[in-house]
mmCIF file of the protein (N, C-alpha, C, O) and its ligand, coordinates in Angstrom:
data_MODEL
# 
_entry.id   MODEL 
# 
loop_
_entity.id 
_entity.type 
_entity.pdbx_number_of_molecules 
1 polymer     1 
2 non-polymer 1 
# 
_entity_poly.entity_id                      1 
_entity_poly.type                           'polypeptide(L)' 
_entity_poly.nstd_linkage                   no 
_entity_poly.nstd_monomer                   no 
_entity_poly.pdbx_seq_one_letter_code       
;(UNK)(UNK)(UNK)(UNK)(UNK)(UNK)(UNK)(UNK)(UNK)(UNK)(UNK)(UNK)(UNK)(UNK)(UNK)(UNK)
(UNK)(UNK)(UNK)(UNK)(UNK)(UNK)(UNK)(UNK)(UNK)(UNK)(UNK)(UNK)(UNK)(UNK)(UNK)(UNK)
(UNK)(UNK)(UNK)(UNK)(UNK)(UNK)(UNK)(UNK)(UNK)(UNK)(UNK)(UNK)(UNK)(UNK)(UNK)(UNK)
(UNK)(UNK)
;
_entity_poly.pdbx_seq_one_letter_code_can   XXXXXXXXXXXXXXXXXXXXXXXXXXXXXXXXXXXXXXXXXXXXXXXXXX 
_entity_poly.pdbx_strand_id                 A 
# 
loop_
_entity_poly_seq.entity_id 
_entity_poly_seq.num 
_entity_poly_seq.mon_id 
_entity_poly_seq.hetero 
1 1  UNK n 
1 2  UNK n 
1 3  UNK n 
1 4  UNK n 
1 5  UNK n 
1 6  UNK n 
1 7  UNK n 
1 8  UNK n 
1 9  UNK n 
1 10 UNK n 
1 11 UNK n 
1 12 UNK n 
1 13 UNK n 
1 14 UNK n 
1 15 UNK n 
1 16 UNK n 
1 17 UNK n 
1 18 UNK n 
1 19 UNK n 
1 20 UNK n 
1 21 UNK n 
1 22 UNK n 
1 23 UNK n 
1 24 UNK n 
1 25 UNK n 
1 26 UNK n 
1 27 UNK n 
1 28 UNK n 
1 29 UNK n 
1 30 UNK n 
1 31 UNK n 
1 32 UNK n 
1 33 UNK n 
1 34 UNK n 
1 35 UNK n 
1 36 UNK n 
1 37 UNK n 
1 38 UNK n 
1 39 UNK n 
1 40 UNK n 
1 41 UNK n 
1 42 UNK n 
1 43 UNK n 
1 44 UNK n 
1 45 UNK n 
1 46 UNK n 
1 47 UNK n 
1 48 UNK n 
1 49 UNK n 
1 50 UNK n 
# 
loop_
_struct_asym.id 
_struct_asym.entity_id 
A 1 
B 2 
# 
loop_
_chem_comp.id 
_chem_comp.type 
_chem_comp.mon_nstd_flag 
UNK 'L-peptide linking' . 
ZN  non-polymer         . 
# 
_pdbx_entity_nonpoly.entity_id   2 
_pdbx_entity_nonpoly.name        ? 
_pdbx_entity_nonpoly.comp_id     ZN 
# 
_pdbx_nonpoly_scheme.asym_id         B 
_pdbx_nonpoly_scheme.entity_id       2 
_pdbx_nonpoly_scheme.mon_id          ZN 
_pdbx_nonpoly_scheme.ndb_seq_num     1 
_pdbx_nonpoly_scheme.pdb_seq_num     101 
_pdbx_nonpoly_scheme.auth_seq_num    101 
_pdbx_nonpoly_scheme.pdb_mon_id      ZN 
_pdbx_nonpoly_scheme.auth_mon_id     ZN 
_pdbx_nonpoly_scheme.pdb_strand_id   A 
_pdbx_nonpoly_scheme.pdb_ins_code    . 
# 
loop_
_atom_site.group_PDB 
_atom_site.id 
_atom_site.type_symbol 
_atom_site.label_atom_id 
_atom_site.label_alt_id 
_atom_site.label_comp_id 
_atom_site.label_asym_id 
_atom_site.label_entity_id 
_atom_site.label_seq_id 
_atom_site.pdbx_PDB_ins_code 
_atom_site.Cartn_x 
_atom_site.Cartn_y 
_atom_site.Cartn_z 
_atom_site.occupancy 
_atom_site.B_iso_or_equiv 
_atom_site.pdbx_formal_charge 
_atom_site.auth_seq_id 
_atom_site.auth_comp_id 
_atom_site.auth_asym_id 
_atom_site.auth_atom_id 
_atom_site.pdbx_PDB_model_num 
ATOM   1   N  N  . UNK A 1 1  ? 96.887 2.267  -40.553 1.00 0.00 ? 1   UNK A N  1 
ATOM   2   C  CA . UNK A 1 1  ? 95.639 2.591  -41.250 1.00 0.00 ? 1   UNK A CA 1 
ATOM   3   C  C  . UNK A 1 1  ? 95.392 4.097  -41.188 1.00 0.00 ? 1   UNK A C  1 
ATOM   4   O  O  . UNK A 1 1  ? 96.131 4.813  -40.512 1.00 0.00 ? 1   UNK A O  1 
ATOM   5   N  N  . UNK A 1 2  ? 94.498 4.525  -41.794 1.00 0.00 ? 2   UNK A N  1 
ATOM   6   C  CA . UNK A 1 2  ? 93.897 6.317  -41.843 1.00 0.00 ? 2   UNK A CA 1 
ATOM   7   C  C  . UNK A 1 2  ? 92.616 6.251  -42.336 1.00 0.00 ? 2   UNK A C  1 
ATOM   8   O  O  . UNK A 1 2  ? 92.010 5.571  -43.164 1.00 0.00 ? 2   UNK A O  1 
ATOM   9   N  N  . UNK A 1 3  ? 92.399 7.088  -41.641 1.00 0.00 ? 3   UNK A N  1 
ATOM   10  C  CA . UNK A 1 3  ? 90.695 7.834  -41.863 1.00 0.00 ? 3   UNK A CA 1 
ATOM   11  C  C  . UNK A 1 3  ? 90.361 7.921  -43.261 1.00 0.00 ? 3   UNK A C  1 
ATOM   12  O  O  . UNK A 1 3  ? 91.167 8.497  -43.992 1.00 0.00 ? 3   UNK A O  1 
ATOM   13  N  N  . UNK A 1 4  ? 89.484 7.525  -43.670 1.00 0.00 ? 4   UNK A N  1 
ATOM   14  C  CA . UNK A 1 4  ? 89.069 7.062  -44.935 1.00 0.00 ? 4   UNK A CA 1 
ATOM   15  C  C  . UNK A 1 4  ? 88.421 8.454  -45.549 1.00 0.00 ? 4   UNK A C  1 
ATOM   16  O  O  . UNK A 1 4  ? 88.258 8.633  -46.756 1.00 0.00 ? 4   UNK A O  1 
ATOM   17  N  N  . UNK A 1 5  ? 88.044 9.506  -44.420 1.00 0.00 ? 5   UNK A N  1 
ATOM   18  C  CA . UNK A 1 5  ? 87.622 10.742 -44.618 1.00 0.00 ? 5   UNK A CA 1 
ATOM   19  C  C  . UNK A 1 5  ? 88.567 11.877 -44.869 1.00 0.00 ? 5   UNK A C  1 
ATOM   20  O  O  . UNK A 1 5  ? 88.643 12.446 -45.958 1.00 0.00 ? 5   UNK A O  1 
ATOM   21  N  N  . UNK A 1 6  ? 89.357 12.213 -43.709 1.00 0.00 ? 6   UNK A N  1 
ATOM   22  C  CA . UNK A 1 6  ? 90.611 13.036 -43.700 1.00 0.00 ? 6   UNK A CA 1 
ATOM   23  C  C  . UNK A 1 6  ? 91.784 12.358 -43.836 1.00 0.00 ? 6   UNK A C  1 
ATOM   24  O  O  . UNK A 1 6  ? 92.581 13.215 -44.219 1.00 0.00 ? 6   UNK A O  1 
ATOM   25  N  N  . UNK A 1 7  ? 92.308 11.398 -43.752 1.00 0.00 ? 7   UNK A N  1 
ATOM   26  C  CA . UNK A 1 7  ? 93.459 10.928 -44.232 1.00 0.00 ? 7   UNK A CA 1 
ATOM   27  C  C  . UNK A 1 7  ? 94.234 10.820 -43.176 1.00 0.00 ? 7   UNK A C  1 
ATOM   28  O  O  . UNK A 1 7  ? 95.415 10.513 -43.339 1.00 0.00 ? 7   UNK A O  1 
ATOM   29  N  N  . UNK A 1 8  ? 93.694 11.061 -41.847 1.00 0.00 ? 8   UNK A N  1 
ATOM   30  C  CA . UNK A 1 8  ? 94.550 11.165 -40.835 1.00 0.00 ? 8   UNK A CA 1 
ATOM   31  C  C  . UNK A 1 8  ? 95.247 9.456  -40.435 1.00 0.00 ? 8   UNK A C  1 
ATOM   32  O  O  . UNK A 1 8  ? 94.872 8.309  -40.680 1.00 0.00 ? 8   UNK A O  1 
ATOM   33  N  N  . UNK A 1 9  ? 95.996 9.842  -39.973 1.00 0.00 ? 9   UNK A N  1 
ATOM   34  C  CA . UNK A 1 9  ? 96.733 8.596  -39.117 1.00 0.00 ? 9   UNK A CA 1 
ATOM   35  C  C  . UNK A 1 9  ? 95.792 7.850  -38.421 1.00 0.00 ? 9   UNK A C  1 
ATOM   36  O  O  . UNK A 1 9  ? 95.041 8.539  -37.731 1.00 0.00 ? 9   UNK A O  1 
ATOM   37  N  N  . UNK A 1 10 ? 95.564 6.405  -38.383 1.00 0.00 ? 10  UNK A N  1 
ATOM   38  C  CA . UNK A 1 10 ? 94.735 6.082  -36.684 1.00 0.00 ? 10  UNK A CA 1 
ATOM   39  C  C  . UNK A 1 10 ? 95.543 4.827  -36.290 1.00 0.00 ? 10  UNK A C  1 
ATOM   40  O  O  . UNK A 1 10 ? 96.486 4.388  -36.949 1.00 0.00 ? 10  UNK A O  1 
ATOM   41  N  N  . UNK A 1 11 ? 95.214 4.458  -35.491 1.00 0.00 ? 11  UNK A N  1 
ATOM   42  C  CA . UNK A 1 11 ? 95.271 3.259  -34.786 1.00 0.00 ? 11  UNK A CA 1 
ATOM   43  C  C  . UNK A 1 11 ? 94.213 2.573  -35.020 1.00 0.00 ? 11  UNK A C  1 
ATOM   44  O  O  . UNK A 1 11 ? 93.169 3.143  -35.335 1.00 0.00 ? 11  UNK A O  1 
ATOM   45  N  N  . UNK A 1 12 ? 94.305 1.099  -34.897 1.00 0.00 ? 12  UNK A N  1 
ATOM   46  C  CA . UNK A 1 12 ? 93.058 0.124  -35.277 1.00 0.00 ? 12  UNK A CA 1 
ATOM   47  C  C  . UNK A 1 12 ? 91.766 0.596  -33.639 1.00 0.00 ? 12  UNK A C  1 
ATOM   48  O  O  . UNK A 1 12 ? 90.579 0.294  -33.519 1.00 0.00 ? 12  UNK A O  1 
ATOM   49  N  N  . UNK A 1 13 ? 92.737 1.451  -32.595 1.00 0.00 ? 13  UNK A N  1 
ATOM   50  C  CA . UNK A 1 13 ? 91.999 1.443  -31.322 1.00 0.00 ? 13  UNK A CA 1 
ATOM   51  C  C  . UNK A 1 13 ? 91.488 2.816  -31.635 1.00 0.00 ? 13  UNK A C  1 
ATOM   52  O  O  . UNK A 1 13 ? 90.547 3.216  -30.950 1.00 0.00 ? 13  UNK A O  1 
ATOM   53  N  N  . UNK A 1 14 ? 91.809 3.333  -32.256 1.00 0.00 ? 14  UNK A N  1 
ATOM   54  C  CA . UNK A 1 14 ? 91.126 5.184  -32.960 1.00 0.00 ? 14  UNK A CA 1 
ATOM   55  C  C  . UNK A 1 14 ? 90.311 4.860  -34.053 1.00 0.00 ? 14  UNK A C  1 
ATOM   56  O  O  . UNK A 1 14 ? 89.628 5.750  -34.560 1.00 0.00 ? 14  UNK A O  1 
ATOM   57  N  N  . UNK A 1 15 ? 90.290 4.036  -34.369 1.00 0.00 ? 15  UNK A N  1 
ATOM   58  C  CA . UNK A 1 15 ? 89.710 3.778  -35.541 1.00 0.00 ? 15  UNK A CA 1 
ATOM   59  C  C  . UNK A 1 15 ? 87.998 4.191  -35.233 1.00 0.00 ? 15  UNK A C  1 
ATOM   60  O  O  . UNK A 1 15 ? 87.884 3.994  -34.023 1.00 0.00 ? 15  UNK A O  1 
ATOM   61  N  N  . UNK A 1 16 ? 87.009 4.536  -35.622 1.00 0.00 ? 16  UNK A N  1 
ATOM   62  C  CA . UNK A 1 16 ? 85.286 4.192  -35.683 1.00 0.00 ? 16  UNK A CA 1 
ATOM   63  C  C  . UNK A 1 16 ? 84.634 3.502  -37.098 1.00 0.00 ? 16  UNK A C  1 
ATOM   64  O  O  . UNK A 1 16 ? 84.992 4.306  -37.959 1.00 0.00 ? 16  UNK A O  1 
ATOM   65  N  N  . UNK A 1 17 ? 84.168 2.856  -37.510 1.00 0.00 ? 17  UNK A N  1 
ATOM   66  C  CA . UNK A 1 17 ? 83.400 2.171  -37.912 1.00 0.00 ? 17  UNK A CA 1 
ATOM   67  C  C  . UNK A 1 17 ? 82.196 2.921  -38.604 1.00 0.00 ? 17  UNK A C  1 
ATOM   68  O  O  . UNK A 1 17 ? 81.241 2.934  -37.828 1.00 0.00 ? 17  UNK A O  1 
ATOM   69  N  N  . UNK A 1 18 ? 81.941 3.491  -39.686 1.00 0.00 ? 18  UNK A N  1 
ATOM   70  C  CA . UNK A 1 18 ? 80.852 4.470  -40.124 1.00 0.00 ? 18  UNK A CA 1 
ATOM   71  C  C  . UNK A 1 18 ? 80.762 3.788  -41.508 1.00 0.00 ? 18  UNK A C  1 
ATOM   72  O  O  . UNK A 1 18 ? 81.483 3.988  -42.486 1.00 0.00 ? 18  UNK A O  1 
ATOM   73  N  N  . UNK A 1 19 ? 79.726 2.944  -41.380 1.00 0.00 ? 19  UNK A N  1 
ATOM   74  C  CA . UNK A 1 19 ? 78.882 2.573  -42.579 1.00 0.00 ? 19  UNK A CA 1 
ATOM   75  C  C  . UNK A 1 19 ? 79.587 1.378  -43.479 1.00 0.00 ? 19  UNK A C  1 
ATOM   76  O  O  . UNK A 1 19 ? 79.167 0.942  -44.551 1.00 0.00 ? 19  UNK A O  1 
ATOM   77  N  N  . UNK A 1 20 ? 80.701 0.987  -42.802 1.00 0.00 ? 20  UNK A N  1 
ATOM   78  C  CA . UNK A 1 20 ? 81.578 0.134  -42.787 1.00 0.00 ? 20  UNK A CA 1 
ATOM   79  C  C  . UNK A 1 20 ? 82.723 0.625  -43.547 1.00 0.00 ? 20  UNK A C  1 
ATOM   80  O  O  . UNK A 1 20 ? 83.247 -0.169 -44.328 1.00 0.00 ? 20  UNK A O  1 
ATOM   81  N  N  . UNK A 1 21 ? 83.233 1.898  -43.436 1.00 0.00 ? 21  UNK A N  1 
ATOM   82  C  CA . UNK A 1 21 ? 84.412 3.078  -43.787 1.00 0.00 ? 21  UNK A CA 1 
ATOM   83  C  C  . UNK A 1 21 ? 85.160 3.119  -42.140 1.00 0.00 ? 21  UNK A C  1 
ATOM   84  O  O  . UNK A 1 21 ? 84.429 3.078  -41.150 1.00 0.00 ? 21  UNK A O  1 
ATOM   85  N  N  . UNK A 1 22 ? 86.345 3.184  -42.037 1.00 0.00 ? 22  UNK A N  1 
ATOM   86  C  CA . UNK A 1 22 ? 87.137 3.242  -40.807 1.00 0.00 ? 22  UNK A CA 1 
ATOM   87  C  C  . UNK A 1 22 ? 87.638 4.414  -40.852 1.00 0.00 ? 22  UNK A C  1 
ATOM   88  O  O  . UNK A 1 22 ? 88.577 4.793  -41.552 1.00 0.00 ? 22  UNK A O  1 
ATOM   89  N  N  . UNK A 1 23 ? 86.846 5.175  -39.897 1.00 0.00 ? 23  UNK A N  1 
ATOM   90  C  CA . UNK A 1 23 ? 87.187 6.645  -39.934 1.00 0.00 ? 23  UNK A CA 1 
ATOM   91  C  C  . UNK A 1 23 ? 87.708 7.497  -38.234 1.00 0.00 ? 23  UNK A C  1 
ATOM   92  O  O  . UNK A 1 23 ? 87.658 7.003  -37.108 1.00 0.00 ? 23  UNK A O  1 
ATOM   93  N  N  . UNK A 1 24 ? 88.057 8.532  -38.547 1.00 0.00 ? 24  UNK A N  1 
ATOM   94  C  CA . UNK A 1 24 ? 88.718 8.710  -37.114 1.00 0.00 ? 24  UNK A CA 1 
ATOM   95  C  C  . UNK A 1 24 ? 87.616 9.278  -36.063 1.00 0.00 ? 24  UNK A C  1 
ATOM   96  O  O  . UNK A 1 24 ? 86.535 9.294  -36.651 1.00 0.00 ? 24  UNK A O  1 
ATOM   97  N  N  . UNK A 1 25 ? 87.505 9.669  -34.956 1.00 0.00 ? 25  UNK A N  1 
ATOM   98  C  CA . UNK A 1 25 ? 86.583 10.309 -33.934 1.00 0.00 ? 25  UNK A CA 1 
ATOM   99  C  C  . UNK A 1 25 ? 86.257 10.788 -34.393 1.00 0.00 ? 25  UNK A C  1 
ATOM   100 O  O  . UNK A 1 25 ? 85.160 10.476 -34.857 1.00 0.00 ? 25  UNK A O  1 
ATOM   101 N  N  . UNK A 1 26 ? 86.943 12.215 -34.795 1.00 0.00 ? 26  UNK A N  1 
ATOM   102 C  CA . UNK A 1 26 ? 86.417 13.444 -35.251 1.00 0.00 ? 26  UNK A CA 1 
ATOM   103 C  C  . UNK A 1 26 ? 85.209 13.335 -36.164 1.00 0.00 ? 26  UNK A C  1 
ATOM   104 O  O  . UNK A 1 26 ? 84.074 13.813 -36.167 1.00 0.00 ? 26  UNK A O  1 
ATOM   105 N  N  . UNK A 1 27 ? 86.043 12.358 -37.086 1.00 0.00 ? 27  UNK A N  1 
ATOM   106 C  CA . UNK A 1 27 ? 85.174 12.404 -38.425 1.00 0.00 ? 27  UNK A CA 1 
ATOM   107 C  C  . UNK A 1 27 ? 83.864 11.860 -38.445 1.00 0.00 ? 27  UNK A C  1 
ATOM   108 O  O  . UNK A 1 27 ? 82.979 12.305 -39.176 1.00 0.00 ? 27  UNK A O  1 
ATOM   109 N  N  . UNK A 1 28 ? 83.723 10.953 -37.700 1.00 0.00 ? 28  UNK A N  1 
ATOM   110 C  CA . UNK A 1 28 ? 82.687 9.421  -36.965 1.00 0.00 ? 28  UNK A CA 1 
ATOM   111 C  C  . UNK A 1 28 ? 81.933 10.595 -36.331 1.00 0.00 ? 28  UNK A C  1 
ATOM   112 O  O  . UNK A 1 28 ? 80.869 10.806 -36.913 1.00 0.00 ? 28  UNK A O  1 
ATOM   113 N  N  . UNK A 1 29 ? 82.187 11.443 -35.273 1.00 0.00 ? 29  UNK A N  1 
ATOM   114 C  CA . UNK A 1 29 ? 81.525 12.656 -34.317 1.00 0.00 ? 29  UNK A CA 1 
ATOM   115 C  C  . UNK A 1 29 ? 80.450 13.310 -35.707 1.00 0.00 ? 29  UNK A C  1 
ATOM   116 O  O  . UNK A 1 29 ? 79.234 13.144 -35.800 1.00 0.00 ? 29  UNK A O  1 
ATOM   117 N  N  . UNK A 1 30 ? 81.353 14.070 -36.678 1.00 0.00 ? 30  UNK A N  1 
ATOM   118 C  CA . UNK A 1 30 ? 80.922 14.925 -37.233 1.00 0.00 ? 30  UNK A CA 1 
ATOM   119 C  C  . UNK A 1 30 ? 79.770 14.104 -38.215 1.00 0.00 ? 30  UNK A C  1 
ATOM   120 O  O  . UNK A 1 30 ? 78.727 14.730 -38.398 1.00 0.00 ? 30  UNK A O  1 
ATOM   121 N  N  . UNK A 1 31 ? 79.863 12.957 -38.761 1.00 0.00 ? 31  UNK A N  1 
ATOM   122 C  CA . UNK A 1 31 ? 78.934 12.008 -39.480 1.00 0.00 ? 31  UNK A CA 1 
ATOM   123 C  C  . UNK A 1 31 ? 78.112 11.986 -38.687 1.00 0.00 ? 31  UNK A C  1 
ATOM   124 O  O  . UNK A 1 31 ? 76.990 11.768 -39.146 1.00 0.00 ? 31  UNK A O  1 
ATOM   125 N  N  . UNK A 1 32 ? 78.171 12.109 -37.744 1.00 0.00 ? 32  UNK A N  1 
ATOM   126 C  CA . UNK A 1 32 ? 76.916 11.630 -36.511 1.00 0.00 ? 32  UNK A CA 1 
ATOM   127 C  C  . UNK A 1 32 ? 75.920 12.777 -36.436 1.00 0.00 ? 32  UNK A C  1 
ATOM   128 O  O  . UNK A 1 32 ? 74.703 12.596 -36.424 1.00 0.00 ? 32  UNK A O  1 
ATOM   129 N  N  . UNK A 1 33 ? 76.423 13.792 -36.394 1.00 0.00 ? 33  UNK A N  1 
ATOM   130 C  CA . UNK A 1 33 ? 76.344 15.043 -35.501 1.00 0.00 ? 33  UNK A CA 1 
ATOM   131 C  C  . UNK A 1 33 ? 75.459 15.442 -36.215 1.00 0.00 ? 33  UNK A C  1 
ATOM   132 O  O  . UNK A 1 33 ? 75.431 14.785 -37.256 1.00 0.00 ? 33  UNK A O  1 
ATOM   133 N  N  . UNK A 1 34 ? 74.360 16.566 -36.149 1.00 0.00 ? 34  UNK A N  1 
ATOM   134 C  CA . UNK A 1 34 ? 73.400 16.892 -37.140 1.00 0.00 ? 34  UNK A CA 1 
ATOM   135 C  C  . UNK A 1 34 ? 73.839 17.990 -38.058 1.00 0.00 ? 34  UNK A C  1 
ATOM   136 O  O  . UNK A 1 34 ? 75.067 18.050 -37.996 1.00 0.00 ? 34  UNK A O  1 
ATOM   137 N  N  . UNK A 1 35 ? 73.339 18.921 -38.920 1.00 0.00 ? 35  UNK A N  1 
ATOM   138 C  CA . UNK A 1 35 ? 74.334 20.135 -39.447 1.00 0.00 ? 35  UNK A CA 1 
ATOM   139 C  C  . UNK A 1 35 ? 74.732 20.880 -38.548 1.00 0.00 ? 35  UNK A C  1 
ATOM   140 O  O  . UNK A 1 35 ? 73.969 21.213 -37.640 1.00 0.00 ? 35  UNK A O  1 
ATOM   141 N  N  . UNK A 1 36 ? 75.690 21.195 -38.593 1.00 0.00 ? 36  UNK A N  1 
ATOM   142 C  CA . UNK A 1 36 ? 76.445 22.386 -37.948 1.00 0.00 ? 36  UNK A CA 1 
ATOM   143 C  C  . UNK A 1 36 ? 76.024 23.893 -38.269 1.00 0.00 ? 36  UNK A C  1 
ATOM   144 O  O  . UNK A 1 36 ? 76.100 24.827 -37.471 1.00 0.00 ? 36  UNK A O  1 
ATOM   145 N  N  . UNK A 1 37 ? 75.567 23.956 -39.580 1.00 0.00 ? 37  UNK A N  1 
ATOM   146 C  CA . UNK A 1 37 ? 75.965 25.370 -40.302 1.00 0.00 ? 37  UNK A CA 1 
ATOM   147 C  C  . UNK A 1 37 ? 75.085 25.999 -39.416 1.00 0.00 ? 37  UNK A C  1 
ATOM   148 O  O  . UNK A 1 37 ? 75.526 26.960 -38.786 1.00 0.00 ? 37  UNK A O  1 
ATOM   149 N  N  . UNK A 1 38 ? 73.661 25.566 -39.203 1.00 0.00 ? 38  UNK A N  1 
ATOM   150 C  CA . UNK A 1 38 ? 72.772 26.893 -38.185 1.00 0.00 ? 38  UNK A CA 1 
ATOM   151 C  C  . UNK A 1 38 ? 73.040 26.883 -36.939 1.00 0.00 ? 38  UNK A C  1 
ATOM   152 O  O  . UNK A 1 38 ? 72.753 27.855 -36.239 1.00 0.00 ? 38  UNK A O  1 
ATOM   153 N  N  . UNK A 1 39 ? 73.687 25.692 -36.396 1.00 0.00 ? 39  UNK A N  1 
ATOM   154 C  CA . UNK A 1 39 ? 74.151 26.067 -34.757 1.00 0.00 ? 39  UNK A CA 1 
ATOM   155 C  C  . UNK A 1 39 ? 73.257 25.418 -34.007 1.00 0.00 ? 39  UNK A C  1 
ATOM   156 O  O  . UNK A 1 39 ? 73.797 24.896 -33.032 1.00 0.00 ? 39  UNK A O  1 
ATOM   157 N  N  . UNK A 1 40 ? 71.879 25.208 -34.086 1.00 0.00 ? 40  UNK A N  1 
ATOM   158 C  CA . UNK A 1 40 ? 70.822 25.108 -32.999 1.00 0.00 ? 40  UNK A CA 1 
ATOM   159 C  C  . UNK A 1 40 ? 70.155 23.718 -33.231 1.00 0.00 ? 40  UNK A C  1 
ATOM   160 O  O  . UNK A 1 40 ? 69.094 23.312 -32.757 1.00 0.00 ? 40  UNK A O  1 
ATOM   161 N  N  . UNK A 1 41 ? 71.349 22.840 -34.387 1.00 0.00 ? 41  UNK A N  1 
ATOM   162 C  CA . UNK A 1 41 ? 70.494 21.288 -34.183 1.00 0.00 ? 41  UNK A CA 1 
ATOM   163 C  C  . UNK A 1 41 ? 70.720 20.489 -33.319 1.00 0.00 ? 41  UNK A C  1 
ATOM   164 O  O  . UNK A 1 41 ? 69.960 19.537 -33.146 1.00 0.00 ? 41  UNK A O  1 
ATOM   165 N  N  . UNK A 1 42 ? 71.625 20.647 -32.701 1.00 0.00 ? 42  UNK A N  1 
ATOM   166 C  CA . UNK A 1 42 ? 71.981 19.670 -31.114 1.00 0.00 ? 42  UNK A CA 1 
ATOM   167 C  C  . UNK A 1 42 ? 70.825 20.670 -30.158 1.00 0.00 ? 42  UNK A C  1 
ATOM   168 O  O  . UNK A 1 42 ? 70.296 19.898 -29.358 1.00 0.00 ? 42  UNK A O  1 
ATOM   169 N  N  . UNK A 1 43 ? 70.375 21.819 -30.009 1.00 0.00 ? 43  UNK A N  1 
ATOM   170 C  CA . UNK A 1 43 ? 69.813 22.468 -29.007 1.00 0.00 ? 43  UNK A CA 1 
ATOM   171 C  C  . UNK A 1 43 ? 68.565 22.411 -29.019 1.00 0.00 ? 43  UNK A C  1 
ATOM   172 O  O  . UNK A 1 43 ? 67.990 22.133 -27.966 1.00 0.00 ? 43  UNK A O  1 
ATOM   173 N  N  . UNK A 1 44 ? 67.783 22.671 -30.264 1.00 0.00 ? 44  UNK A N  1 
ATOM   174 C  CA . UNK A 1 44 ? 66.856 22.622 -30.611 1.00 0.00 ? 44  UNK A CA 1 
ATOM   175 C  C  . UNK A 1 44 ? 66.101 20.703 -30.526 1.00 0.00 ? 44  UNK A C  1 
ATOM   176 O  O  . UNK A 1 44 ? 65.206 20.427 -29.727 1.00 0.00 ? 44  UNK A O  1 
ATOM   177 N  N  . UNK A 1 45 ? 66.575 19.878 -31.287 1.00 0.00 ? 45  UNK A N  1 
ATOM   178 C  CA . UNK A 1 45 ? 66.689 18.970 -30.452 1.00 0.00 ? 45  UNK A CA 1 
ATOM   179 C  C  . UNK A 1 45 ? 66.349 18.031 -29.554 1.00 0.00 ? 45  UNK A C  1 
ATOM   180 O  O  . UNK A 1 45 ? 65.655 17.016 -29.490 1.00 0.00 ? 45  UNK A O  1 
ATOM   181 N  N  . UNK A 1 46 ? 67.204 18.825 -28.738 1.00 0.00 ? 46  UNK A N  1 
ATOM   182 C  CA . UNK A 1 46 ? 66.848 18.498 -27.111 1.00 0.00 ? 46  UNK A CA 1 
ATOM   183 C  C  . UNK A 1 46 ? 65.706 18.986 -26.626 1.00 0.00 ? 46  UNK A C  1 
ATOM   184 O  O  . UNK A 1 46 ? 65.254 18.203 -25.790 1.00 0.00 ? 46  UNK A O  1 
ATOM   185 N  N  . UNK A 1 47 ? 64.856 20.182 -26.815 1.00 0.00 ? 47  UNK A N  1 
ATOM   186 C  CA . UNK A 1 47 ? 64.018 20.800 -26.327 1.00 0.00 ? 47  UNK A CA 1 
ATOM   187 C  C  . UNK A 1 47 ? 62.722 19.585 -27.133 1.00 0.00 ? 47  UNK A C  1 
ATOM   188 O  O  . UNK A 1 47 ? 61.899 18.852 -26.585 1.00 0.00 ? 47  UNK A O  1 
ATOM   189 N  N  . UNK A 1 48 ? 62.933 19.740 -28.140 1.00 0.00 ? 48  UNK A N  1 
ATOM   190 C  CA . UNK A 1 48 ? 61.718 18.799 -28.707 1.00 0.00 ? 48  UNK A CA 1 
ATOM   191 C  C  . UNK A 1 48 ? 61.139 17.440 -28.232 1.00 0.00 ? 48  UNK A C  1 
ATOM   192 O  O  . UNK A 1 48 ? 60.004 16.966 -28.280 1.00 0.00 ? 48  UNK A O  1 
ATOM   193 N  N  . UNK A 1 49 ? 62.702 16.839 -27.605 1.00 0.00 ? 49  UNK A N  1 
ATOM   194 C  CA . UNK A 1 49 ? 62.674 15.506 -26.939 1.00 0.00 ? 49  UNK A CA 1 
ATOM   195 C  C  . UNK A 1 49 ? 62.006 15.440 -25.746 1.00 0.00 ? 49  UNK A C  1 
ATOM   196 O  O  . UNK A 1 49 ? 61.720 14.340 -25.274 1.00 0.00 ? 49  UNK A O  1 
ATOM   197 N  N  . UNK A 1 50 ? 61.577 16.951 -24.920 1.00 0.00 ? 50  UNK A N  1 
ATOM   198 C  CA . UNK A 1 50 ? 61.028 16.653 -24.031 1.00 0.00 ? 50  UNK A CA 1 
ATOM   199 C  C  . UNK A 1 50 ? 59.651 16.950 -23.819 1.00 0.00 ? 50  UNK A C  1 
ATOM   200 O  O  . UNK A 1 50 ? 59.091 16.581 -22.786 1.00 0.00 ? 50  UNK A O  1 
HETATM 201 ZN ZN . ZN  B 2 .  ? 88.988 11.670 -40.104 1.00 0.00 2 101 ZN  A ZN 1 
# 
């Protein structure tokens, strides 16, 4: 099988599950992850949560 995103190789045990698309870590991480482009949405965040 392969990442339905990047095309990479996986294993059914690499595989993640995103929206019912079988995609690899990376890609599953980065779907998850909030934007990247300004840097401060994982940091910012956290500060709010508390
Ligand atoms: Zn991928």
């Amino acid at each position: 099988m392969e990442c339905e995103i990047c095309k990479q190789k996986l294993t059914e045990d690499d595989a993640c599950d995103l929206h019912g698309k079988k995609v690899c870590e990376d890609c599953f991480i980065e779907a998850n992850a909030p934007t990247k482009s300004c840097g401060a949405g994982i940091a910012s965040g956290e500060k709010s949560a508390r």
